[in-house]
Backbone bond lengths (Angstrom), bond angles and torsions (degrees), N, CA, C in turn:
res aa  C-N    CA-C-N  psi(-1)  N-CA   C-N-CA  omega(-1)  CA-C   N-CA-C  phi
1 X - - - 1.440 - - 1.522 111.27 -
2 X 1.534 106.99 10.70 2.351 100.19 175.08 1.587 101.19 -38.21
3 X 1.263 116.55 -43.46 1.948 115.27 -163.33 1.247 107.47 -72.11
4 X 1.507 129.28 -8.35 1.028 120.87 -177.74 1.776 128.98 -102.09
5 X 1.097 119.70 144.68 1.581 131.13 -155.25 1.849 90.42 -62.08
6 X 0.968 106.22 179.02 1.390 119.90 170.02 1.880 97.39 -99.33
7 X 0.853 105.36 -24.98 1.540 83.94 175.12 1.618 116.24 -79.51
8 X 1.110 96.14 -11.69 1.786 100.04 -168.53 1.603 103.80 -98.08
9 X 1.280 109.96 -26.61 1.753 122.15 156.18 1.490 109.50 -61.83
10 X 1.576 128.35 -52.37 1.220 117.32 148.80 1.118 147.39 -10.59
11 X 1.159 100.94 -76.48 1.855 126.76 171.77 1.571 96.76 -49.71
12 X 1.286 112.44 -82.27 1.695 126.98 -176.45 1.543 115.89 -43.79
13 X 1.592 131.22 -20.76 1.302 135.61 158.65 1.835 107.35 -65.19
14 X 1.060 90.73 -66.15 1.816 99.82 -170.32 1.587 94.72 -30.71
15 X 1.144 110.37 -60.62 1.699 113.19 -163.92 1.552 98.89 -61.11
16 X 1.530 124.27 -57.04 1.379 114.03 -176.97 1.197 146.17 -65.99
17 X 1.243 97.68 -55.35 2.119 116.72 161.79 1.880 85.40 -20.65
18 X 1.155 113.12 -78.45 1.739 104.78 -144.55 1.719 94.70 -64.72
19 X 1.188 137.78 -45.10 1.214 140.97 172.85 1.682 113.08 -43.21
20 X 1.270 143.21 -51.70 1.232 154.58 164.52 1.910 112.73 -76.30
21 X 0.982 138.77 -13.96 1.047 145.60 -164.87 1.596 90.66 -109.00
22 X 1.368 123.50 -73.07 1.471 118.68 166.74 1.457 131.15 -25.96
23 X 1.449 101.02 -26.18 1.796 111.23 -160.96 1.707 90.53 -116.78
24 X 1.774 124.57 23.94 1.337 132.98 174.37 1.851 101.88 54.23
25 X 1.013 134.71 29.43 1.519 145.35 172.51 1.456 113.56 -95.79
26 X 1.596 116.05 117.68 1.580 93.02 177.25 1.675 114.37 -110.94
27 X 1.293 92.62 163.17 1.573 126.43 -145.46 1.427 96.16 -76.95
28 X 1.555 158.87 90.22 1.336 137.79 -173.98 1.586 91.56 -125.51
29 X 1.493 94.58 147.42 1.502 132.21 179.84 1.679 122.33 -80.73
30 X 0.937 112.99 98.80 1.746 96.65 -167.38 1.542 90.60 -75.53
31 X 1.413 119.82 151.99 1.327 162.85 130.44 1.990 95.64 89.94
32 X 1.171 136.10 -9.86 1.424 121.03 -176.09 1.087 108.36 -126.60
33 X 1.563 125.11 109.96 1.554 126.48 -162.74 1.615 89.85 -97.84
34 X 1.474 144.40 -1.77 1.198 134.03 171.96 1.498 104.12 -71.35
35 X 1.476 119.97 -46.89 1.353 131.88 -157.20 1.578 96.51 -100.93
36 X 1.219 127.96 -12.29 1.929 109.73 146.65 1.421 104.53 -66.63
37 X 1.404 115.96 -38.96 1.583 91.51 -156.77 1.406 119.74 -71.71
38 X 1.626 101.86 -13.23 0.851 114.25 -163.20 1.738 126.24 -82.78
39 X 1.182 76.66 -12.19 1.849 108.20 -168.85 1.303 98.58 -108.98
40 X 1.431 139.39 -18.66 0.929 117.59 171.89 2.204 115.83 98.68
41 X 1.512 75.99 30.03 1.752 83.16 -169.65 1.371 96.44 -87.25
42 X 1.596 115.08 166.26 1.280 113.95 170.89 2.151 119.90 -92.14
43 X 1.274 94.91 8.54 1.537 111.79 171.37 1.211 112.24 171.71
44 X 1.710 97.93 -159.63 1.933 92.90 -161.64 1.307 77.15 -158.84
45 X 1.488 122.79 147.58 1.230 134.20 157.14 1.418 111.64 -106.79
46 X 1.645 117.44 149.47 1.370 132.40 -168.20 1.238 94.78 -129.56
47 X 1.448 101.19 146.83 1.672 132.66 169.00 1.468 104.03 -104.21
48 X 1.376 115.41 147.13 1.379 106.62 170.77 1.495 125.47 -82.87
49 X 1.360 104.87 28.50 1.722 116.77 163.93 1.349 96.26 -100.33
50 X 1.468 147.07 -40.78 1.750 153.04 -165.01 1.484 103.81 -78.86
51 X 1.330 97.78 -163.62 0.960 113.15 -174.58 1.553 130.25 -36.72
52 X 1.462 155.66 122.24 1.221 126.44 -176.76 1.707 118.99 -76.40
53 X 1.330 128.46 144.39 1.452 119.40 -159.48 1.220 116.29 -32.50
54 X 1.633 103.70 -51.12 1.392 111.85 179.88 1.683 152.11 -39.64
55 X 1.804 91.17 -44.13 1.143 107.15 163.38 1.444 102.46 -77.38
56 X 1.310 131.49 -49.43 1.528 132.13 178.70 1.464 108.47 -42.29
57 X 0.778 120.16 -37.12 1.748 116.76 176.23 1.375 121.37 -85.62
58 X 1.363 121.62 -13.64 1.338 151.00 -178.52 1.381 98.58 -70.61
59 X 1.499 106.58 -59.20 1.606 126.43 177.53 1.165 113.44 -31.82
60 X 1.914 98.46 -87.24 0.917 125.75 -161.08 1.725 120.64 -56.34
61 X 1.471 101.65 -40.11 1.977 115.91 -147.38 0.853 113.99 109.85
62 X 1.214 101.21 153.27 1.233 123.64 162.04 1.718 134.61 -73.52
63 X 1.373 109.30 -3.33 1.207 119.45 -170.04 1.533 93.75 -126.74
64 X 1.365 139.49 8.14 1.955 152.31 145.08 1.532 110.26 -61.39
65 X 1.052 108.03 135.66 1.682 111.65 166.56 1.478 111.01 -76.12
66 X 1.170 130.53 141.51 1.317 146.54 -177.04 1.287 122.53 -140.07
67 X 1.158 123.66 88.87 1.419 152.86 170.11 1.663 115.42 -55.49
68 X 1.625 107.24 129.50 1.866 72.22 156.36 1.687 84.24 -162.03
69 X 1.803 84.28 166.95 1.973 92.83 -164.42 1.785 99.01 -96.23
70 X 1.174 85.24 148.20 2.086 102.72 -158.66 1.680 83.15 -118.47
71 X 1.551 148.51 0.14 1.264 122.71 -151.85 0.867 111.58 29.00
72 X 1.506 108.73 -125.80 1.614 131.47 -155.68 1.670 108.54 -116.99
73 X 1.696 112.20 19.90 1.138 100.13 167.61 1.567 124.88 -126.53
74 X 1.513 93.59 142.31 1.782 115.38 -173.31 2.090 89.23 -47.34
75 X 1.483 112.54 -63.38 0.665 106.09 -154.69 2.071 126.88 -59.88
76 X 1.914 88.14 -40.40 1.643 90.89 176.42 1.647 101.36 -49.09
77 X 1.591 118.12 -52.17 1.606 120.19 -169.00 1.822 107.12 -29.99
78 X 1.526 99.88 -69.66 1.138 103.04 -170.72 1.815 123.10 -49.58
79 X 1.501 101.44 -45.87 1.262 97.14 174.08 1.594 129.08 -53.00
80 X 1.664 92.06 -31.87 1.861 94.32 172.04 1.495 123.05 -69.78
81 X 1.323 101.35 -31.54 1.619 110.10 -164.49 1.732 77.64 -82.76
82 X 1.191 131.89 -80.31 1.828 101.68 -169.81 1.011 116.25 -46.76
83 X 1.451 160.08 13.65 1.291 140.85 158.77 1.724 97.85 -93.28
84 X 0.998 121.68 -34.12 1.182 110.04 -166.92 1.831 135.21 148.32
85 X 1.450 87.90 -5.63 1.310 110.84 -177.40 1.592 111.26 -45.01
86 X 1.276 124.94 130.20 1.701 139.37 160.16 1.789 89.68 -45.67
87 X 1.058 115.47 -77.45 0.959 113.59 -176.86 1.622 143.94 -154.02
88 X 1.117 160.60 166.61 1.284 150.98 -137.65 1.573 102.01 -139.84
89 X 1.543 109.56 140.98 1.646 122.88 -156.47 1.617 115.84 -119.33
90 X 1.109 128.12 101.79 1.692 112.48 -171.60 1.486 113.21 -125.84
91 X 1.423 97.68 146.09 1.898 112.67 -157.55 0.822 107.89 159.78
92 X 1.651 124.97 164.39 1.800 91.33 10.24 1.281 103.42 -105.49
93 X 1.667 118.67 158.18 1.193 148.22 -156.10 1.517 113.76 -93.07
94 X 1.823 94.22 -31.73 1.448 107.14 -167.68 1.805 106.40 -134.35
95 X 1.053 127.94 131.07 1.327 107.80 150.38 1.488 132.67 -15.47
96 X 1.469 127.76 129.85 1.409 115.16 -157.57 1.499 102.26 -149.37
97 X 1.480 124.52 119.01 1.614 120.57 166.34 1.392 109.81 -87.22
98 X 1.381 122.44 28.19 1.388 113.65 174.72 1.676 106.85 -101.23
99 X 1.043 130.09 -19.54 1.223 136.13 167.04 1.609 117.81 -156.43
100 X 1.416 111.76 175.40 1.659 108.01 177.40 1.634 111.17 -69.67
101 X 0.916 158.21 119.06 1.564 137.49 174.19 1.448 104.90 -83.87
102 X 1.186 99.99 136.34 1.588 118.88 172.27 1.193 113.47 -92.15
103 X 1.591 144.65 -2.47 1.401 117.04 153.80 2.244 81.70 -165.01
104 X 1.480 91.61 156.58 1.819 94.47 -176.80 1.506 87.24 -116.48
105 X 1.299 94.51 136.29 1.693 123.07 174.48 1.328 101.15 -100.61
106 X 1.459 123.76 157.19 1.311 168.97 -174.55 1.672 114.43 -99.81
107 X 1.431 126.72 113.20 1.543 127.95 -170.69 1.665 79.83 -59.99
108 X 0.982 140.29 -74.74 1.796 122.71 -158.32 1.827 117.21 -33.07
109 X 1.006 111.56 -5.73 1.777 114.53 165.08 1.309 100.41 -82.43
110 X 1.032 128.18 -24.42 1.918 121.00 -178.36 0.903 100.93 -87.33
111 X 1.379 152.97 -40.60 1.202 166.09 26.95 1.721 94.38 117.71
112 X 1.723 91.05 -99.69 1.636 101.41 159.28 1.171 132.25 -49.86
113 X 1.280 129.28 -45.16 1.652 137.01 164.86 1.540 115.98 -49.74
114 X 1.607 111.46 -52.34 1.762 102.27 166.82 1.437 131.56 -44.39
115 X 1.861 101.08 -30.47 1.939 97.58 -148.40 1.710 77.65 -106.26
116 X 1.274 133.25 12.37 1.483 139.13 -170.99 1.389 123.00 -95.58
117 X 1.729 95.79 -71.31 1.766 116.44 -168.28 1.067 95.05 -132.61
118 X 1.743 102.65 152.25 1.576 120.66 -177.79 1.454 118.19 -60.02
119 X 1.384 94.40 -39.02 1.937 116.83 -143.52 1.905 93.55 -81.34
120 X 1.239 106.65 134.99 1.371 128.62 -161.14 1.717 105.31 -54.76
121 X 1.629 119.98 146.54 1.252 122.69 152.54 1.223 126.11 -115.19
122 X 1.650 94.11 154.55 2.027 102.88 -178.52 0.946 77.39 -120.81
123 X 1.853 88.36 136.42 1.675 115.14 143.26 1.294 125.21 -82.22
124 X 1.639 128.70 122.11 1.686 127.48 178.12 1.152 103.69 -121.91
125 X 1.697 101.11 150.40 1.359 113.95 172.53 1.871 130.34 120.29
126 X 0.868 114.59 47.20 1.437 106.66 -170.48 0.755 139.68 121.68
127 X 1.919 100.17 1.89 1.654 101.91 -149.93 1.517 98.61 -107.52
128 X 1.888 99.51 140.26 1.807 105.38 175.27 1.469 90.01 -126.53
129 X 1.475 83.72 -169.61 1.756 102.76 -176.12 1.877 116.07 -58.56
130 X 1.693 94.54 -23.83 1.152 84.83 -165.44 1.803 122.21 -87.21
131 X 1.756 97.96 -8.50 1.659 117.61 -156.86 1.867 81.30 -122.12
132 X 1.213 134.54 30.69 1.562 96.94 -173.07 1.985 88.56 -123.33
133 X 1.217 129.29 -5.24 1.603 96.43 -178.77 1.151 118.44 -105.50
134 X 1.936 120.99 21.35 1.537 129.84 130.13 1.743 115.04 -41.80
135 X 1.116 88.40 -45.65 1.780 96.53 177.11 1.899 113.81 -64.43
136 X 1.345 89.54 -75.28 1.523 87.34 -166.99 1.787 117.35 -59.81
137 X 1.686 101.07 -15.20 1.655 105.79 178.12 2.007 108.65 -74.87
138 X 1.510 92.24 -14.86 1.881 97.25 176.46 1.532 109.37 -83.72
139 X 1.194 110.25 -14.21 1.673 96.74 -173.43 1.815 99.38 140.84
140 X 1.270 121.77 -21.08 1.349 101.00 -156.46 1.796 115.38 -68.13
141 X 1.213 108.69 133.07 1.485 106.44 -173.22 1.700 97.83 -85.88
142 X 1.298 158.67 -23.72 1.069 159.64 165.13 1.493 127.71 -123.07
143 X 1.218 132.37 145.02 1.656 129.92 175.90 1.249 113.82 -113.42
144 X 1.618 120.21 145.62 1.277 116.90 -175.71 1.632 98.78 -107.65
145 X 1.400 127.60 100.87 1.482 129.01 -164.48 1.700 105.27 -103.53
146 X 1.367 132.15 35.92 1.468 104.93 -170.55 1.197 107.90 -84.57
147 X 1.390 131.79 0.43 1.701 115.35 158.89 1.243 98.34 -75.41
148 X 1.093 113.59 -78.65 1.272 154.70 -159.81 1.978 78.35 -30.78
149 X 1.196 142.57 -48.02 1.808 140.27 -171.74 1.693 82.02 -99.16
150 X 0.911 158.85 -86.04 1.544 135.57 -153.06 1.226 126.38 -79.58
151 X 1.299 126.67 -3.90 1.457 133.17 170.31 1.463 119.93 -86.55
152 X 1.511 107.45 -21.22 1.004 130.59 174.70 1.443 124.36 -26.45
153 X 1.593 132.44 94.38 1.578 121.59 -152.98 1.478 110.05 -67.56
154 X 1.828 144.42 -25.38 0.818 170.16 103.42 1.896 121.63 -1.52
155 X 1.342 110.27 -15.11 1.705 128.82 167.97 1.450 81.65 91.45
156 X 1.387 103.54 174.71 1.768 129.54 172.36 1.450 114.57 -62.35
157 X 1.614 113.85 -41.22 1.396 99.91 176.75 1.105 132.35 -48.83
158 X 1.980 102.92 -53.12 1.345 122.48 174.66 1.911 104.44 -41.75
159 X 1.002 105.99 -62.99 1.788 115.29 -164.12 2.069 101.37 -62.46
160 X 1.103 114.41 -10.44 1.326 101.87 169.95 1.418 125.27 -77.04
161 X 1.668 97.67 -35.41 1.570 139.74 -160.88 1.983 77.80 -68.81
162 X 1.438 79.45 -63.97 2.210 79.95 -168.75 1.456 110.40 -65.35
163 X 1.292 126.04 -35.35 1.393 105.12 -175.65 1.800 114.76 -76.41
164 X 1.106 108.85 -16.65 1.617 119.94 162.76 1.394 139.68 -37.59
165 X 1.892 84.49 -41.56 1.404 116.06 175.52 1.454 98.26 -88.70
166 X 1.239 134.66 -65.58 1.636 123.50 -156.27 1.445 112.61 -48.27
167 X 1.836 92.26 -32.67 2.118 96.71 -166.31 1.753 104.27 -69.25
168 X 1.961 94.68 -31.61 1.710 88.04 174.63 1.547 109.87 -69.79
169 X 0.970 130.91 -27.41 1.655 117.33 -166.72 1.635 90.42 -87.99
170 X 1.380 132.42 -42.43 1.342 125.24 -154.07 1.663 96.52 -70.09
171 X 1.246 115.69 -40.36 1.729 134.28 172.41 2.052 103.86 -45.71
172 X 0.975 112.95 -55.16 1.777 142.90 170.16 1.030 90.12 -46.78
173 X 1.210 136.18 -97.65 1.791 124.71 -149.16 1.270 116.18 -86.12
């Protein structure tokens, strides 16, 4: 949603927050921790072009999830997870028409990040049903799927139904 106005993020929160919040799912804002707080999100994720964590947490609270994207480096990761980061973001993994990617990571960073630091990882970038339990078998504690759930040739339901299954079998062996 970058192309989209804050009023039209507006509109599209009101309806969701209670829809995802009901179903215990939380609601995070990519890139404007003024306009989660403002809306009432339960966090905001940062790129290392946005906000810097700091002020993002400043924003948000201390009691908001705060995300932020590390690409492909050990080092940004670490610096986030000592400040405080919810959690740390690496990608992309896969080729991706959801945005330009600025550098492709390697499942062996999840890999290293699991047997390392506590604080949770997302996988971004590319990932569908058919490319994602390389990922979650390296370590990844979360996936970032929005192609991968709306591109879905089968609709989103279908692709929830399937990615449900891969994390159980990839979880299995």
């Amino acid at each position: 949603m970058k192309d989209q106005s804050s009023d039209d993020i507006r509109r599209a929160a009101e309806k969701l927050i209670p829809i995802a919040q009901a179903n215990d799912v939380a609601f995070l804002l990519n890139d404007d921790p003024e306009l989660a707080k403002s809306i009432g999100a339960d966090g905001v994720h940062v790129g290392q072009d946005d906000t810097p964590y700091k002020a993002a947490r400043a924003i948000v609270g201390e009691d908001a999830i705060v995300g932020v994207t590390c690409h492909d480096s050990r080092h940004l990761a670490m610096l986030a997870a000592e400040s405080g980061a919810n959690y740390v973001a690496f990608g992309a993994f896969y080729p991706t028409e959801t945005k330009v990617a600025k550098t492709s990571a390697a499942p062996e960073i999840l890999q290293w990040w699991s047997t390392m630091v506590e604080t949770p990882s997302v996988a971004i970038g590319g990932i569908t049903v058919d490319n994602a339990a390389p990922l979650i078998k390296s370590g990844a504690d979360f996936l970032a799927v929005s192609g991968g759930i709306w591109n879905y040739s089968e609709g989103p339901d279908k692709a929830v139904a399937e990615f449900n299954r891969v994390i159980e079998l990839a979880v299995a062996t």
